[in-house]
N, C-alpha and C positions, 0 to 999 in steps of 0.2 A: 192308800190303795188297799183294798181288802182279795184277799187271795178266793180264787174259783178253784173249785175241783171241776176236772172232765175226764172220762174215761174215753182212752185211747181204741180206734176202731183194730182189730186186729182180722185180718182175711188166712183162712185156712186152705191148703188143699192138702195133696198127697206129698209132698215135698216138704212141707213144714208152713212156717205161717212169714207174713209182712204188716209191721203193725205201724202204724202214722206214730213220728215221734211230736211233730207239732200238728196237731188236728187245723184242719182247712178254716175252722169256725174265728180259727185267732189270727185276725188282718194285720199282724205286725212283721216287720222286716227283722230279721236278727241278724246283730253285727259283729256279738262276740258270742262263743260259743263253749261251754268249756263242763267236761263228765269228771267229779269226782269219787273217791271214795271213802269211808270212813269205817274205821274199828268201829265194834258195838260199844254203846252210850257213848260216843262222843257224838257233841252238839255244833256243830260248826256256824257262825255267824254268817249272814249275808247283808254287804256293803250297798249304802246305798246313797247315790246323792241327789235331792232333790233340787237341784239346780241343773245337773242334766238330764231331769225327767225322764230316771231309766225306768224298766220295768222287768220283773225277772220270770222268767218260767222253770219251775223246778220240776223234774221228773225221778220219780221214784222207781228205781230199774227192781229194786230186792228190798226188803225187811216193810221198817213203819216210818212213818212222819206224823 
């Protein structure tokens, strides 16, 4: 599987803003769901088993990937 970027629609008013954490464009169901965090330069793995054909969406809240 090769990773896509997409930028996140974010809506502004006077109140502050609402930004889509999973854009509308991605027709998949999510069943587990989970926000970490990490000190600078640490690189954390992500597991994967392709026997139950998962797939992952990462979202970048602060820094770089």
């Amino acid at each position: 599987m090769i990773p896509k970027k997409f930028s996140n629609k974010v809506f502004r008013d006077n109140r502050g803003y609402l930004k889509e954490i999973t854009p509308s464009i991605i027709k998949k169901k999510f069943i587990y769901s989970i926000l970490t965090s990490s000190k600078k330069n640490i690189l954390r793995g992500m597991h994967f088993d392709k026997k139950l054909k998962e797939e992952k969406l990462v979202h970048v809240l602060e820094g770089n990937i």
